[in-house]
N, C-alpha and C positions, 0 to 999 in steps of 0.2 A: 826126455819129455814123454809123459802118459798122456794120450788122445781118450776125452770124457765125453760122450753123448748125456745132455741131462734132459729126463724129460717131466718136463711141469704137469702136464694134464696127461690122464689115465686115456682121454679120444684119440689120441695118434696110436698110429702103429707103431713098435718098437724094432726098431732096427738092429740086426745080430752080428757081430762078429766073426770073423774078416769079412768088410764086401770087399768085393773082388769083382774085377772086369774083365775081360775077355775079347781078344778077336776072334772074329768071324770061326776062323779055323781051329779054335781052343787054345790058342798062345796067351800064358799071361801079360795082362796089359800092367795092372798096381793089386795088389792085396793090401789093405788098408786095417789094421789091429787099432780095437778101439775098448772101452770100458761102456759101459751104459749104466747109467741110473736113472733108476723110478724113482723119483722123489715120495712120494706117498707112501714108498715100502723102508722109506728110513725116518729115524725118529729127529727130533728137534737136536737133541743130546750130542749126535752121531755129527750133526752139521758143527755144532757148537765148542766136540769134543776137539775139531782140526784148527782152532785158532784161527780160522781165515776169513778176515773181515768182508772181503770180497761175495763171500754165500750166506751172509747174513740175512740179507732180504729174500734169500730164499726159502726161510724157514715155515712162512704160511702156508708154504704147499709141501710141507713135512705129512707125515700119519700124525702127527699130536698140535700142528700149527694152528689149528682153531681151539687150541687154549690160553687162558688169556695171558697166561704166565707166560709163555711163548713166543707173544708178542711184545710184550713188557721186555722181555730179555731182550729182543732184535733191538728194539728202539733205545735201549739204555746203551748196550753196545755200539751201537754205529753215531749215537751223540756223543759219546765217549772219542770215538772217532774223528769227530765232529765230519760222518761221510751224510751228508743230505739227498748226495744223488742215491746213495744206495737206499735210504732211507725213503725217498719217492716211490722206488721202485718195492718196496720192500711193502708201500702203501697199496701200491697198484696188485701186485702180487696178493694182498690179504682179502683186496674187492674179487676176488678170483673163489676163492674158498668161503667168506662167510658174507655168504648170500641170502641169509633168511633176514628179514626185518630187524630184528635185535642185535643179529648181530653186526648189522651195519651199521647200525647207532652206536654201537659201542667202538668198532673201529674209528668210525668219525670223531666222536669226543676223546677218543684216545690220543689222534693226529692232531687235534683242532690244537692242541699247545704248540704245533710246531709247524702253520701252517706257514708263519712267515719266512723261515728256513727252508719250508717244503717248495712254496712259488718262487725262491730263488734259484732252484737245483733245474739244469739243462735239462731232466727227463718233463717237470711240470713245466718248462717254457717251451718244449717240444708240443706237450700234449694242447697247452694254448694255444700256438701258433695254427696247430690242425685244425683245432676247433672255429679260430678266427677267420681262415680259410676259408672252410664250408659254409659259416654264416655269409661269407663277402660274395661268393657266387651262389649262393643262394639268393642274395638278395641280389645281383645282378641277372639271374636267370626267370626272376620272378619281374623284374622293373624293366632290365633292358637287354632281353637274350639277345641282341644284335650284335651287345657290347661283351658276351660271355668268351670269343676268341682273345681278345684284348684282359678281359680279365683274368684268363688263364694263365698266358703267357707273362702278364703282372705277378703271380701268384706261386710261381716258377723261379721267380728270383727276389722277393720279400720273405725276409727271416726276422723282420721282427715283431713281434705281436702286437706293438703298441700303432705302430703304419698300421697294420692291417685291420686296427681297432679303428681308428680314426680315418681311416678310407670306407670302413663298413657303415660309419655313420655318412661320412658325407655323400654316400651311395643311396645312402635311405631318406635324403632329404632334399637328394636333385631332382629339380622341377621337371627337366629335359633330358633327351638321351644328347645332347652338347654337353652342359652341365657335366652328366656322371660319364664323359667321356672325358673332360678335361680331369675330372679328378681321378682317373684311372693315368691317365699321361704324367700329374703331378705327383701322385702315388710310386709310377715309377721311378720316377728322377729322385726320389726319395728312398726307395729301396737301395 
């Protein structure tokens, strides 16, 4: 087995080769041998070159990933695969790198043919579920912060975004903190 550090953005620190820990008295505790990669310092090619569909999506944060070719290849690849989660992530990954105006329109209409594939993949049911989250105490912190211990601990064990969708409406439409207290009780028994 080779141990790989990979690191996506150039702001972290880069972690070197063995850490190593130590007691007090200088006794070795584990020396730990690892590889690193800077992604930014290898080419699309190099990822592309290893056959492994697995680093596919990680090709946006290559040196050459904001070409469009490069993108084109990840997504013909991993539909070939038919891997969608990788393919999310591969999305998420590209909002990382082409961050000027243009070029987020063109990632978008790139994705928009597979967005239905895309909101089926657990990375884009994850990122809903967060989102449905923070609107639902949101909107209980804003209506009934009395009810925000109760909506937490709700919010703690709901995993599905469509509860959490339809608990956020019937939160924003309770006349009373009764009202959006029972539907924070029926929200559970639903979770």
């Amino acid at each position: 087995m080779l141990s790989c550090v990979i690191y996506v953005r150039r702001d972290y620190g880069i972690a070197v080769s063995p850490l190593t820990r130590r007691l007090p008295d200088g006794s070795l505790i584990y020396q730990f041998h690892f590889l690193t990669v800077a992604l930014w310092e290898h080419s699309a090619q190099e990822l592309l070159a290893g056959n492994l569909p697995g680093l596919l999506a990680l090709l946006p944060l290559t040196r050459d990933g904001k070409d469009q070719a490069v993108i084109d290849e990840m997504i013909v690849r991993l539909q070939a695969h038919d891997n969608y989660e990788m393919l999310s992530l591969g999305y998420l990954f590209s909002s990382l790198t082409w961050t000027r105006e243009d070029e987020r329109k063109w990632i978008q209409r790139r994705f928009a043919m597979l967005r239905d594939e895309l909101q089926e993949s657990w990375a884009y049911q994850e990122i809903l579920q967060e989102g449905m989250i923070k609107v639902l105490l949101a909107i209980v912190e804003a209506r009934f912060p009395e009810l925000l211990p109760q909506a937490k601990a709700l919010v703690e064990r709901a995993h599905d975004p469509l509860i959490l969708q339809r608990l956020a409406i019937a939160l924003s439409v309770a006349r009373s903190t009764e009202e959006a207290s029972q539907s924070l009780s029926n929200g559970a028994s639903a979770a």
